[in-house]
Structures are given as C-alpha cells and as structure tokens.
N, C-alpha and C positions, 0 to 999 in steps of 0.2 A: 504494500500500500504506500501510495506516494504520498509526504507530509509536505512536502515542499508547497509552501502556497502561490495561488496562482496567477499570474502575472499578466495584466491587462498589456496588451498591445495597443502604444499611443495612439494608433490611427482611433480605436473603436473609441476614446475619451472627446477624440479631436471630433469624430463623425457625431458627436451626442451635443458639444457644442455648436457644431454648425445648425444643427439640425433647431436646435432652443433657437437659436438668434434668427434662423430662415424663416418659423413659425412667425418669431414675434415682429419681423419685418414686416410681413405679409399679413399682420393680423387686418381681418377685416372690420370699418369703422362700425359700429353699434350703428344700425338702422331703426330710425323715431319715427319713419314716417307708413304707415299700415295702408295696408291696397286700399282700403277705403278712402282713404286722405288722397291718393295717388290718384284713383276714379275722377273725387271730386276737383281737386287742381283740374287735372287734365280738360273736363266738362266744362271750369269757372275758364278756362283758356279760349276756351272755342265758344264762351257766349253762353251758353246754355247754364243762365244763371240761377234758374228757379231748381233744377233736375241736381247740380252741384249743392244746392242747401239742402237738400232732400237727401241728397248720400251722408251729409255729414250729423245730419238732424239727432239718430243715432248716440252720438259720442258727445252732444253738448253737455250731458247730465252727469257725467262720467267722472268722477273725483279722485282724476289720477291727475298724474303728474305734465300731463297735457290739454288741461281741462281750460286753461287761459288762451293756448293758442287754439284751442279747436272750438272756441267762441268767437274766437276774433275771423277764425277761418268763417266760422255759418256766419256771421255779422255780414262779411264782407257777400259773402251772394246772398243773403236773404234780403240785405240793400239793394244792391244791382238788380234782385228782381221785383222792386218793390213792395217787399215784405216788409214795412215800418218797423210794427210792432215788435216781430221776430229778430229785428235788425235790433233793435232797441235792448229788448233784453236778453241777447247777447253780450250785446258790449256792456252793458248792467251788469252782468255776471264776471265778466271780466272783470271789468274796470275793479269791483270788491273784493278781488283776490290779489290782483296788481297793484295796488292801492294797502294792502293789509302788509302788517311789520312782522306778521309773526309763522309766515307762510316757510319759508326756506332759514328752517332756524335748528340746532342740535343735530339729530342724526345726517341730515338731509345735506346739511354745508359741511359735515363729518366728511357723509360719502361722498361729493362731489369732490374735496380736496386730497380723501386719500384714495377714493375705488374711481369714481366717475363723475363728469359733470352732467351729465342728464340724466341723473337721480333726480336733481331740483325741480320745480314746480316751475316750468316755465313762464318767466313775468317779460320777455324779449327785452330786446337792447332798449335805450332808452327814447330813439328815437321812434320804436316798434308802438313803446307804450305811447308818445304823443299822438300818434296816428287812431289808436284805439281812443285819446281822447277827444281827438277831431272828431272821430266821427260820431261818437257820441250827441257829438257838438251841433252838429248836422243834423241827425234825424231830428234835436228838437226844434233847432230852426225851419226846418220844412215843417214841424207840426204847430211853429210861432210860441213855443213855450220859452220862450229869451231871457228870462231867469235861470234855467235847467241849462241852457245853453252856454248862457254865459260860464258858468259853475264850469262847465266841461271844457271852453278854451282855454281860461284861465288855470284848469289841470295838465294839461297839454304844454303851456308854455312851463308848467313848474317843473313836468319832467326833464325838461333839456336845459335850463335856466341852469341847474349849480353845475351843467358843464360846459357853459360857453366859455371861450375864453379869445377877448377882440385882439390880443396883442399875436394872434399865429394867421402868419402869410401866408399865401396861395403861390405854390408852384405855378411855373409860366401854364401847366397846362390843364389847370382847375382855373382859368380866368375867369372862366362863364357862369361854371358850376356853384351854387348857394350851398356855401359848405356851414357857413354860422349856426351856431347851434339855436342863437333865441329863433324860436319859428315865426318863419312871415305869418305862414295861415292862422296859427294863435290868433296873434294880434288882430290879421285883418277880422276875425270872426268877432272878437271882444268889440273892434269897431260897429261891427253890425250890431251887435247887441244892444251897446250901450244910444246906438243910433234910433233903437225903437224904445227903449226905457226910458226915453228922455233924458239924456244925459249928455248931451251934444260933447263938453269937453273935454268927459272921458271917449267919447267914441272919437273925436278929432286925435287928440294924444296915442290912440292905440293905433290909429290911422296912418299918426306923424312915423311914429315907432316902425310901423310896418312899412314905409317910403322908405326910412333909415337906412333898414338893414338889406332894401330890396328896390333903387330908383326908377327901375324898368317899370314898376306897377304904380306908376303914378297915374298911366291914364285912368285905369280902373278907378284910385281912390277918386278922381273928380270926377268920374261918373256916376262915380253912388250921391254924390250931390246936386244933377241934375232935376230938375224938376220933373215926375213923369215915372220916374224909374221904379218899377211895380213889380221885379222880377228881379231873381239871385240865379244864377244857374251854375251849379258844383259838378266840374267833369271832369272824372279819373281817364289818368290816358298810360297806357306805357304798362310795365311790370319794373317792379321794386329789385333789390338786392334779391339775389342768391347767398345761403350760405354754406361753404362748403370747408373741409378741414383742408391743412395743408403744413407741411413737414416728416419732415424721416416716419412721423410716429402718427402725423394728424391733429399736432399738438397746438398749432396756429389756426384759427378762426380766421379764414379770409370771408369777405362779401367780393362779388363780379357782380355784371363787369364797374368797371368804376367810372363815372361822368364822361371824361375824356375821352374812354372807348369806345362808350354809346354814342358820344356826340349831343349836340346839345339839342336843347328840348327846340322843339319845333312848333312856331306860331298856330294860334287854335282859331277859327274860324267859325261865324254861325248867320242861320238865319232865319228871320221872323217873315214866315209868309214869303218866302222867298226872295227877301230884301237882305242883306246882308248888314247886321249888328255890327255898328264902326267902335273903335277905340279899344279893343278887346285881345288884341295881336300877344301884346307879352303878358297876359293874366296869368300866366303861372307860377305856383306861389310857395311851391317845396320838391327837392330834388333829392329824391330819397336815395338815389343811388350815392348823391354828395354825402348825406348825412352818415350812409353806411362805413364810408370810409373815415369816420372820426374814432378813432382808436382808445379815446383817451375812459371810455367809459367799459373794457374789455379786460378787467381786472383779475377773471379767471382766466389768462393769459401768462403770465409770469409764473402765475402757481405749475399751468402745465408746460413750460419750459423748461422748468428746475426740474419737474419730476423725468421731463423728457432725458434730462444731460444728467441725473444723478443715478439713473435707471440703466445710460448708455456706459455711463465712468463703470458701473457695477456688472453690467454684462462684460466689457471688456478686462476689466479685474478678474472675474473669474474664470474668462478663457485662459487668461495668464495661468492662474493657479490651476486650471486644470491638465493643460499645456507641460506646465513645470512638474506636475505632479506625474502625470503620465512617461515623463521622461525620465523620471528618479523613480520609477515603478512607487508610487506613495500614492496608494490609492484614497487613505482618508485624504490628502491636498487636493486629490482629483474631484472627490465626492464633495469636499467644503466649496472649493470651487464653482462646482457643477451648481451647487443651492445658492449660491452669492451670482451667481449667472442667473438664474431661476426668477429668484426674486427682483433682481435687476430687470427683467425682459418682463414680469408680470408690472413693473414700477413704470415702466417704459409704456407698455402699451395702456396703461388707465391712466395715460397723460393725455387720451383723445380729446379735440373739443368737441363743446355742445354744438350740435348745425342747427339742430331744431330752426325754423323760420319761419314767417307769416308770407306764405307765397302767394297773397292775393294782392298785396298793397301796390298801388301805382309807380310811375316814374316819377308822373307831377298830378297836382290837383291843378287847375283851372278853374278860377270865378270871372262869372260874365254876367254883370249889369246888363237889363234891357229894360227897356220900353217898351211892354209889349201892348196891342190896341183890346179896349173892351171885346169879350166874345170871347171866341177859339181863333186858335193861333196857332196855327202848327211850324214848329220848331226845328232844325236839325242843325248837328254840332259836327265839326272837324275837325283833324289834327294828324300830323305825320301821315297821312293815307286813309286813316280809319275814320269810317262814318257812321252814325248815329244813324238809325231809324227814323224819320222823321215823326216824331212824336206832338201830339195835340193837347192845348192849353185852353183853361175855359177861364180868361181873367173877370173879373167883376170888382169894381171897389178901387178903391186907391191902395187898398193892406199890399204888404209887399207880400209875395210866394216866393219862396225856395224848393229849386227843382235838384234832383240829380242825376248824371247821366253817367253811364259806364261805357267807355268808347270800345268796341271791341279789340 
C-alpha cells in the first residue's frame, strides 16, 4: 500500500482557477425586466397605448421591489391612452413610496452594498422621480385642480434642486443640450398655476426662473400672456435614456445615447383647423437624455467600483497562491488560494449595477399655447417626422384646457 501522498499536478490547480475567473467574467447581468414588462414596452413603442396598460395592469399592486417603476410604467400609457384616472393613481402610488424615508433602509441598503443593488425598492434616479412629478402635475392640470398641481411641480423641482450645481460647464459638445439640473418644466408649470390662482407675481417669477435657465422658451412664456389663449397642449416626443451596465464586471451604470448623439431636439409644429399655431418652434422644455448624463446623483457607483477592484486584487491574489502552491506541491496554499479567489470572483460579480429604468419617459416635453376658436377644433401636432392623429377639441368659455399628446 502506497503512503506517499498525493501530488496535484499544477496544470489541474491552474485549470480550477481559470475556470473560477472564466465563470465570473462571463457572469451574466441579473435580469429586472419580466416578459410582461418587455410585451408592454415593446406595445407603448408602436403606439398601442391602451393594450401596453393592460399588460402591465397586473403588476401595479405588487409590493415588490418594483412596484414604483411599474406604476410609473402603467402611469405612462394609461396617460397616452387617456386613462386620467388610472394615470392619476399611479403616479399616486408612486409618488408615496418615492416620496417615503423609510422604504430602502437596514436589510435592503445591507444587501445592495454587500450582495446587490437591485434588492432596493426602486425610487429611479433623480431626474426619473421629477418626471413622475411632472406628470402628476399634468393630469391635475388637465382636470384644473391647480392647487394638486401646483403641490406636484413644486415636488419635481425639489427632487433635482439639492443637485444643481451653476458653477459646471458644458463640453463644446452639450452646447444645445439643457443639462441644469433646476427643471425648466417645474417652473414653467408653477407659472401656470400660480397664473390661474391668482397670483400673477408668483407665476411671472416662476416664468422669469424658467426664461433663466432656458432663453429659447421665451416665445412660449409671452404667449401665455396673450389675450385669447384658452389652451395648454403637453407633447411627449422622442424616448428617454437607456440604462444599461458597463465595465469588466457591469459595475458602471451608463444611460445612451447621450444628447450629442441623438442630436438635438427638433422644432415641434401644430395646427388649429388647419392653420398652423405661430410662436411654438422651440417649446421644449427638458432633455432627459441631458439630465441622464449628470452623474453626480449615482452614488451606488463608487460602492461598486471598490467592490469591482477589491474583488479583482482578491481573484488575482489567489491565482498567485494557488499558482505558488501548486508548484511547491502545498496543496493547503493551493486550497486557501483557491477560496481567496472564490470569494474574490463572488465580490466581483455583486459589484453589478442596478439598470432597472422607466423606459416610457420622453426625449423632450413640449408646451404649446393656442388660441383655439369657440366649438370643435380639430388639432394635430408634429415633430422630428412623427404625427399626431389629428385629434378634436370642443372649446367653450374662456377656462383654459390642458390637453396631452403622445407623438408616436
């Protein structure tokens, strides 16, 4: 009987770390987004707005860890297809989760910093949440509730407000692009509000505010003080950010494409009875592909870079020790190794970001003052190629109406 014990041949050590570090390469990114969600995208893409809130209808009541984005998701076609109500209390339900301090707290920011980031309750980036308060903001201005309204801009500007910051310049090739964080639409919206609440010189100062940060939309603001003007028209045009991972591990949160790529947002066009509504060309009033690329609010970022480079130092440490071990036949250095590799490669790969996204949100909103004539009016809107239905108005009264339109 042979006592002699028995003696791993390097390759078989070396072929057990390659094979750890190949795995944990190639590990594939945690998928957040369910055929169902994929359906209704695909459906909210091609138009078919009412049949996309219906796929999603399902998953609003669901008090998982996706219950904010899959409100914001039915909000956004239950809008597009004229679903007020439904639209409404969506973003309702959002808004009180995104809104609460006590959602992403103990276990939750536990696991997101040592296992994963899409454990958390997703509340989206900051600029994700302004848009969920727009539009909140919106439905009640088309129902003239302008107290509820106002409530809701003035939420919207607070989310991006403590991270503007005026003193950071634009690359030659974001000249165009409205990268500032205070939101033009906020403002312009609190102008409307405070416009019907009688409040003329807050609505002038939100107005001023919103020319500030945004000079091209000054026809607009003097158009809302025309005599006449009986009509608000909100049109989404374009698709938002993308979010996708990006690094060795997945461990960088990129948004595409970013302003520059897409090129700039494209004059919007309409017309009343087939007269064409003058002063309206640069009404657009947020550029969310701009907003995406502000970085400074992506704070589980650093977290998973360190994990990425403390994960990668730990894999390559233990091919050492297994390497070294296997060559001095010492197979416990090969086996400590091997677990110091192990954990390193499991540290590495739960440095993935969250993609999770709100992939209904526009490129830009659009508001267009009109004058529309007592009666019906039939309407249609344009921009970058895509046209509106031409859709019929029954005005009466001097009351302003707020209309929306989703360009396809």
């Amino acid at each position: 009987m042979n006592d002699e014990p028995e003696i791993v041949p390097p390759r078989v050590w070396r072929l057990g770390i390659v094979i750890l570090l190949t795995c944990t390469l190639f590990l594939p990114a945690c998928s957040e987004t369910s055929a169902r969600v994929r359906d209704a995208v695909t459906l909210y893409y091609t138009g078919q707005y009412a049949p996309a809130a219906q796929e999603l209808a399902p998953l609003i009541n669901k008090p998982n860890k996706n219950f904010v984005l899959n409100n914001c998701r039915y909000g956004s076609c239950a809008l597009a297809a004229g679903q007020l109500d439904n639209a409404q209390a969506a973003f309702l339900r959002a808004y009180r989760v995104m809104d609460s301090v006590n959602t992403n707290t103990g276990s939750r920011v536990l696991g997101a910093v040592v296992v994963y980031e899409g454990v958390k309750v997703w509340k989206g980036q900051p600029f994700e949440r302004a848009m969920a308060h727009y539009y909140l903001g919106l439905i009640f201005l088309i129902k003239g509730e302008y107290d509820n309204a106002r409530a809701a801009f003035a939420n919207s500007l607070f989310r991006l407000r403590k991270y503007a910051n005026p003193n950071v310049k634009l690359p030659p090739g974001q000249q165009y692009a409205r990268v500032d964080s205070n939101f033009v639409l906020g403002y312009f919206g609190l102008g409307v509000c405070y416009m019907k609440l009688g409040h003329p010189k807050l609505a002038a100062a939100n107005f001023q505010r919103a020319e500030q940060l945004d000079p091209a939309i000054d026809a607009v603001v003097k158009k809302m003080y025309e005599p006449g003007i009986n009509a608000l028209i909100f049109v989404d045009w374009g698709f938002g950010p993308r979010r996708r991972a990006a690094g060795w591990y997945g461990e960088q949160s990129v948004f595409t494409p970013t302003p520059w790529q897409a090129g700039p947002i494209p004059p919007v066009y309409a017309w009343d009875n087939n007269k064409p509504i003058s002063g309206i060309a640069n009404s657009d009033m947020v550029d969310t592909l701009a907003l995406a690329q502000d970085k400074r609010w992506l704070t589980m970022d650093t977290i998973r870079e360190a994990k990425a480079i403390i994960g990668t130092g730990m894999m390559v440490g233990g091919a050492a020790a297994v390497d070294n071990g296997a060559y001095n036949n010492n197979g416990t250095e090969a086996l400590i190794g091997l677990g110091v590799a192990g954990v390193g490669a499991l540290l590495a790969a739960s440095s993935q970001a969250d993609t999770r996204y709100w992939e209904m949100l526009p490129r830009t909103v659009y508001v267009i003052p009109a004058k529309l004539p007592q009666g019906n009016s039939t309407v249609q809107v344009s921009a970058g190629g895509a046209n509106s239905i031409p859709f019929t108005v029954d005005m009466a009264g001097d009351k302003l109406r707020t209309f929306y339109v989703r360009l396809p």
